[in-house]
Structure formats: structure tokens, C-alpha cells
C-alpha positions in Angstrom: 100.9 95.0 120.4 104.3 95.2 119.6 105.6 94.7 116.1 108.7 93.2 116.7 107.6 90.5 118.9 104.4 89.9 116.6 102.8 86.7 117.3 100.1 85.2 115.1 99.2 82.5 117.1 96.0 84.3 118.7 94.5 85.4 115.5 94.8 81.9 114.0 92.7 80.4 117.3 90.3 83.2 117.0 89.5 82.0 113.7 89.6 78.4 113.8 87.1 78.7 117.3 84.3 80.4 114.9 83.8 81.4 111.3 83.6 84.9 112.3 86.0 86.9 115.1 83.8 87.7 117.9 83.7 91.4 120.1 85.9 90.5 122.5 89.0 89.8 120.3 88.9 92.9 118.8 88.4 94.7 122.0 91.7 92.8 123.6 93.4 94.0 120.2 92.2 97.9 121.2 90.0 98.3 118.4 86.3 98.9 117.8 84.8 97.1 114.5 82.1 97.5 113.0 80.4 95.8 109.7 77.6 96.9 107.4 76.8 96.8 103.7 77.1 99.9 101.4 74.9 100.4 98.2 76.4 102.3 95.4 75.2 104.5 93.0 73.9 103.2 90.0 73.5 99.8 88.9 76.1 98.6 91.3 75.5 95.6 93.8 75.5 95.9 97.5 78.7 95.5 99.0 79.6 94.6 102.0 81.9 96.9 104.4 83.7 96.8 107.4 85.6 99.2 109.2 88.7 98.3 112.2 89.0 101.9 114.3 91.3 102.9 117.8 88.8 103.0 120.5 86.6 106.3 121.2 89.3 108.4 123.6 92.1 108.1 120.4 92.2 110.3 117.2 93.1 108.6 115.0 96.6 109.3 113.3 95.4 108.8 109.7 92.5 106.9 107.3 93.2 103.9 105.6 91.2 102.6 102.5 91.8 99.2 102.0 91.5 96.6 98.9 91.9 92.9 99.1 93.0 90.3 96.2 91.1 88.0 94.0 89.4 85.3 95.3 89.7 86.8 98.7 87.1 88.9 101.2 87.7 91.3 104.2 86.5 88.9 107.1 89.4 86.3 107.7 93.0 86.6 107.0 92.9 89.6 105.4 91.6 91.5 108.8 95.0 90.7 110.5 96.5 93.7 109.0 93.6 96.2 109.8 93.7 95.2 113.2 97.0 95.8 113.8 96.8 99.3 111.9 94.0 100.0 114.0 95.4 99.1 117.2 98.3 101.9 116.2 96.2 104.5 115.8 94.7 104.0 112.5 91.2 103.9 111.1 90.9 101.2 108.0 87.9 100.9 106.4 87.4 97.8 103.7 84.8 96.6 101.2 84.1 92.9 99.9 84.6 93.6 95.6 81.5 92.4 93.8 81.4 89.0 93.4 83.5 88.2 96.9 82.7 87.9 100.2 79.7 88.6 101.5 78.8 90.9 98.5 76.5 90.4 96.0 77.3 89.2 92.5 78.4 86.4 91.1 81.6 84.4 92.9 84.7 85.4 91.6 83.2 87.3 88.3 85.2 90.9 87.3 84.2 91.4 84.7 84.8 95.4 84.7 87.2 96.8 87.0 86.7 100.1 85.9 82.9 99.5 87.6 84.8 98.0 91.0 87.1 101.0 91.3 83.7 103.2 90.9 82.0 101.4 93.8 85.1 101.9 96.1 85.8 105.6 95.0 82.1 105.7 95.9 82.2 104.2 99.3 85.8 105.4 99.9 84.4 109.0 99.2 81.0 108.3 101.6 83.4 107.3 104.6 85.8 110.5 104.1 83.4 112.6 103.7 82.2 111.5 107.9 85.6 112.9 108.9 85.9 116.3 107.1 85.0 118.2 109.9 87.7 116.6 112.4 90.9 115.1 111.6 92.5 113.1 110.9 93.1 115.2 106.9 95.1 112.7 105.5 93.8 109.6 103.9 95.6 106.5 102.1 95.6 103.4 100.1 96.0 100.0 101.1 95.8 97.2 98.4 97.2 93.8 97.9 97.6 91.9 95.2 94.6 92.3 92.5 93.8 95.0 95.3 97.3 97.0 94.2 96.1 97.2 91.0 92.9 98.3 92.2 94.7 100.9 94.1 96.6 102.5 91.3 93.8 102.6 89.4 91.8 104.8 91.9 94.8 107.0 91.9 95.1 106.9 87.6 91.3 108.2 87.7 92.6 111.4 89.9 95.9 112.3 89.6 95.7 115.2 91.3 97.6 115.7 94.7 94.8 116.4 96.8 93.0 113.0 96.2 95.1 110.8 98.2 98.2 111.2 100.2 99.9 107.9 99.4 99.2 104.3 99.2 101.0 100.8 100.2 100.9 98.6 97.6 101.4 95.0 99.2 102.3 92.1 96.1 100.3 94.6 93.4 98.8 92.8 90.1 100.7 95.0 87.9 101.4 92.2 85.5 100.1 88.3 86.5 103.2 86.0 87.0 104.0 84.4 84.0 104.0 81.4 86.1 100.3 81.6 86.3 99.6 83.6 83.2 97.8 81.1 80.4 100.3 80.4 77.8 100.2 80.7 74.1 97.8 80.7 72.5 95.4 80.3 75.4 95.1 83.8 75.8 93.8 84.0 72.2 91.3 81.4 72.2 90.2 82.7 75.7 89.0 86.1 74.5 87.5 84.3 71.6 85.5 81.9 74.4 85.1 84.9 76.3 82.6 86.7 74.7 80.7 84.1 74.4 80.9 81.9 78.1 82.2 85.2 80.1 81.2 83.3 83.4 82.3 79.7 82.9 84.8 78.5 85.6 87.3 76.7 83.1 90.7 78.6 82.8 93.3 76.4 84.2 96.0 78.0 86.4 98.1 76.7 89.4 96.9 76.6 92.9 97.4 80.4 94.2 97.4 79.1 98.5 99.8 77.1 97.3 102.0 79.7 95.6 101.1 82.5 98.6 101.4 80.9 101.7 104.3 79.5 103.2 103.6 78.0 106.4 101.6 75.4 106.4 99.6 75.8 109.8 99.0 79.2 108.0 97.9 77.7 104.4 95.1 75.3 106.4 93.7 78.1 107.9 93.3 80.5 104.6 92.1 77.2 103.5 89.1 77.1 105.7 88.1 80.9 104.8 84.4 79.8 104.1 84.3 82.8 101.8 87.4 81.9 100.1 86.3 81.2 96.2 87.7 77.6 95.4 86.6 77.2 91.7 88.6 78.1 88.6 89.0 81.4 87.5 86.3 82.3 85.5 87.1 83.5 81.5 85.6 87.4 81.7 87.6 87.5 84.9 91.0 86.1 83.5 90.7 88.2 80.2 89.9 91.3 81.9 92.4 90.7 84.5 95.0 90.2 81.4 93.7 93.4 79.8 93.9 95.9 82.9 97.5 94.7 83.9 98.8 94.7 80.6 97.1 98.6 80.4 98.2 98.9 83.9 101.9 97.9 83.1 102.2 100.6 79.8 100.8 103.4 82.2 103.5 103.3 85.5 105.1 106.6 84.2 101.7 108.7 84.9 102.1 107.1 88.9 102.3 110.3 90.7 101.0 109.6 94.3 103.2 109.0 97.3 103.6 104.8 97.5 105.4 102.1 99.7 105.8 99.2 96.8 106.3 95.6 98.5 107.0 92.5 96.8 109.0 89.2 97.7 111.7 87.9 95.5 109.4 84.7 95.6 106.4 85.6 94.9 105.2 83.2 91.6 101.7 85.1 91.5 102.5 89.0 91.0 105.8 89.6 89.6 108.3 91.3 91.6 109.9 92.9 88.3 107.0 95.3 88.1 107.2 96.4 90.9 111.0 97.2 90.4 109.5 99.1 87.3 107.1 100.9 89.0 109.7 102.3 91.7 111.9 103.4 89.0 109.3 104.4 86.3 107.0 106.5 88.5 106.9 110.2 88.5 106.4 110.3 92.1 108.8 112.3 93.8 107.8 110.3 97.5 108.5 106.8 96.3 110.1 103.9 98.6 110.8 100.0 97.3 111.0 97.0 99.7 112.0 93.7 98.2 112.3 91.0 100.3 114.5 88.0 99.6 112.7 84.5 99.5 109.5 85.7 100.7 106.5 84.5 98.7 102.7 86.0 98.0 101.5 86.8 101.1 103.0 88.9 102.9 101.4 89.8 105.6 99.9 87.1 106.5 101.1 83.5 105.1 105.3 84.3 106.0 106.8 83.1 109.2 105.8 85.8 112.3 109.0 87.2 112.1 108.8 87.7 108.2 104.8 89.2 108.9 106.7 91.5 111.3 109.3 93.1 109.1 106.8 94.0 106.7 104.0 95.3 109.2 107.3 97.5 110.5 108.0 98.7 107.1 104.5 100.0 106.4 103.8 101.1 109.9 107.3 103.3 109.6 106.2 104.5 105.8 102.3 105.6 107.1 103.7 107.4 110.9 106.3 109.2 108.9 103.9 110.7 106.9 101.3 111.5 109.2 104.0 113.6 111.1 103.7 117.2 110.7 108.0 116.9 110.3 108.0 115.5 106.2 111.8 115.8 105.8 112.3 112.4 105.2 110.0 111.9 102.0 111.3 111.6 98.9 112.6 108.2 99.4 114.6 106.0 96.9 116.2 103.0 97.5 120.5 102.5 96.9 122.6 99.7 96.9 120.5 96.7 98.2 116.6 97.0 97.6 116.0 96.4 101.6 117.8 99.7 102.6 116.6 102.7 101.9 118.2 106.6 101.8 116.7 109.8 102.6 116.2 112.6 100.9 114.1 116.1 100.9 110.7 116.4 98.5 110.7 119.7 97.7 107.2 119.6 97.2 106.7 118.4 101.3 108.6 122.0 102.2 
């Protein structure tokens, strides 16, 4: 599959035959998957999990711990990008969050997100623990949107450097548009509601395919997603969403980890801004920043192919380079225009 000449026209008839991607594409793709639900510790839900790995006869190059966006689930767009890491040489592993997917819980309710980053530390942790004894060592995160957020959090709960080594944060939720953020004084009256009606579906926002996907044939299919959660966000969601970004937002200085930030100029759900203050803010000395001009959302799945292919280039790049035993070029930072990027030594990576 090469990147340059990606093409997303089979993926999009896979998923319009069948609400579910049968063996055989995945094994034309050069990847084994596999699907299962995980039950964590405590009073936590069962999830449901899904893992896209290079066939038997490869190693594979690195894992991959991957976290989708609100609203969203591991089984329809969203696998496009495992697949393809996959078929590269990398193992991904995903969960459905509570309340998405095929998981348990209510549709669409986060109420906690400090509960949803337990249950993936907690699977995350069960899946690494199956490869200690062989490689691949090196493991990383992979979130998008809400998923970002998700990601950094993971990384805020452990800061030290042998916990992960990096992540790709695709469109992160480090502050909600204010396109799409209630205005004054809804927020107020909200949290008020909120305690009382946490799970009532009333909080009236623009429609996110709409503001994510730019090709049409692409926005029909998300569309059909038959997981896909169609009601209004729900107030406990939207105020606890609010809460972690805003926390989120205040905290980008402790970022220490390795990261690959990318965000479209476009994008009228996650703001791009952020993730310009995140690059510069971060204490991480391994930190690289891709803006891309006019792109929306979703990156890697609702943009033109050729758009879907710059990015996929980008992170596959970011995630080889880093799984090579030859780490001179970490330590990134971007100069002059945000697409170009210059190389430096981490003395740290010596």
C-alpha cells in the first residue's frame, strides 16, 4: 500500500457492502484483526477491543495504542488508519470508550474522563504486558480529537519517560472550538442543569460531520456508521468535556513526552491555536508541529485522498524515525512555515 498513491475508494465499498469489514479485506490489506471485549478493574463497563496486526512472519516495528473521538467507535472510519499502520509494520490495538461503540454504558455519556483514561491505561497495560518478552520495546499514543485529549491525559498521569515513547495527536480536544463551544451564559446554567439532568440529550451545538468531513461521498458514509451517536450531546458530557479542556489547556507546560501535534487551519471543532500552544509551551525536548492549510476535522479520513495521504506520510515518517535504532533526528521544531520542519539533536536520544 503505498502512501503516496493512497486510494480510499476500496475501504469506502468495503463498508458500504456490510456494516462490518469482513476477513478477506483485511487480509488483501496484509493485516490480521482481531476483536474481543476487555473488562476492567473495578466498577468499570466492558469495553469492547480490537486489535489490526502485520501478519505472523513480520515483527512488528512498534505498538500503537489508539483513542478515537466523541461520538465515534473503532469499527468504521476510524479503522482506516490502523489498517494502514498495520499493513507497515505496526501493531494498533483500540478500545470503544464507555458509552460508544459496542461498549457498554450509556450512548454518548462521559461523564468522568479521569475513569476512561483508567480503563485504557488498564487495557493498554494488559496488551503490553503480552509483548514484554519480545519486541517490539517501544510503545505509543494515537488519539484524535476528544481521543488527543484522552492521550495527554494518559501521559499527565505518568510523566515519567519510560511510560510511553511518544504519541500522535491527530485534531486533539485541547480546548472545544469556540465555534461549537455553548456561549454565554449557557455554560453557567448548564452546570447548574447538570447536576441535576447529567444524562439529558439537550445541549445544542452545530452538526460536527458537517464541520469534519469535507468530501461529501466521504461525509455519507461516516453518516451511515450504525454506531455513530446521532443525538445531542448530553449535559454531564458537555460540562465535563468543558472542564477537562479548560484543565487540559492550563497544564501544556507539564507535556513532556515525545508528540507529532496535527491540526488543519480549518478545523471549526478543535482549535488549531492550541495546538500551536502545545508545540511551543511543551517541555518536550522531541516535539514536531504539522499545520495544514484549509484542511478541516478529519484528517485522516474525511479530506480528499491526496490530503489523507500527506498526513498518513507525516505520521508514518514521525513513528519509523523513531523506531530506528539511528535517533539523530529528534528533537524536532518547526521554522519558518508550520509545514516544514528542521532537525536537530535531543541530547537526551544520545
Amino acid at each position: 500500500m503505498e502512501v503516496d498513491n493512497y486510494s480510499s475508494e476500496e475501504f469506502l465499498r468495503a463498508l458500504s457492502k456490510s456494516k462490518e469489514l469482513d476477513e478477506s479485506y483485511y487480509l488483501s490489506q496484509g493485516v490480521r484483526s482481531s476483536q474481543s471485549y476487555y473488562a476492567p478493574p473495578g466498577p468499570g463497563l466492558p469495553l469492547f477491543t480490537r486489535s489490526w496486526v502485520p501478519p505472523p512472519d513480520v515483527a512488528p516495528k512498534a505498538l500503537v495504542f489508539m483513542v478515537h473521538g466523541y461520538g465515534n467507535d473503532i469499527s468504521w472510519t476510524f479503522q482506516a488508519t490502523p489498517i494502514f499502520l498495520a499493513s507497515r509494520g505496526f501493531a494498533c490495538f483500540a478500545l470503544d470508550l464507555p458509552g460508544h461503540g459496542r461498549s457498554h454504558g450509556l450512548r454518548a455519556f462521559v461523564p468522568d474522563l479521569a475513569a476512561v483514561v483508567r480503563d485504557c491505561v488498564s487495557f493498554f497495560t494488559s496488551v503490553r504486558a503480552q509483548y514484554q518478552s519480545q519486541p517490539p520495546t517501544k510503545s505509543f499514543l494515537f488519539g484524535e480529537s476528544m481521543g488527543g485529549a484522552i492521550c495527554l491525559l494518559i501521559h499527565l498521569l505518568d510523566k515519567s519517560s519510560a511510560a510511553w515513547d511518544g504519541a500522535v495527536l491527530v485534531a486533539p480536544m485541547c480546548k472545544i472550538s469556540d465555534g461549537i463551544r455553548p456561549p454565554w451564559p449557557l455554560p453557567q446554567l448548564l452546570t447548574l442543569a447538570a447536576r441535576f439532568l447529567p444524562t439529558l440529550p439537550v445541549v445544542p451545538t452545530a452538526d460536527l460531520l458537517d464541520k469534519s468531513v469535507r468530501v461529501p461521498e466521504k461525509r455519507a458514509v461516516a453518516a451511515a456508521n450504525p454506531a455513530r451517536y446521532r443525538g445531542k450531546p448530553r449535559l454531564g458530557t458537555v460540562m465535563e468535556l468543558l472542564r477537562v479542556t479548560d484543565d487540559l489547556a492550563a497544564r501544556l507546560g507539564e507535556v513532556a513526552l515525545p508528540f507529532l501535534v496535527l491540526h488543519g487551519s480549518a478545523d471549526a471543532v478543535t482549535d488549531p491555536e492550541v495546538s500551536r500552544e502545545l508545540h511551543r509551551a511543551a517541555r518536550s525536548e522531541d516535539k514536531t508541529i504539522r499545520i495544514y492549510p484549509g484542511m478541516m476535522h478529519s484528517l485522516l479520513f474525511g479530506e480528499t485522498d491526496e490530503n489523507v495521504a500527506t498526513v498518513r506520510r507525516d505520521i508514518l515518517a514521525w513513528l519509523e524515525e523513531r523506531c530506528s535504532d539511528n535517533l539523530a533526528g529528534c528533537g524536532r521544531t518547526t521554522s519558518g512555515a508550520e509545514t516544514s520542519l528542521e532537525y536537530a539533536k535531543a541530547p537526551s536520544y544520545l
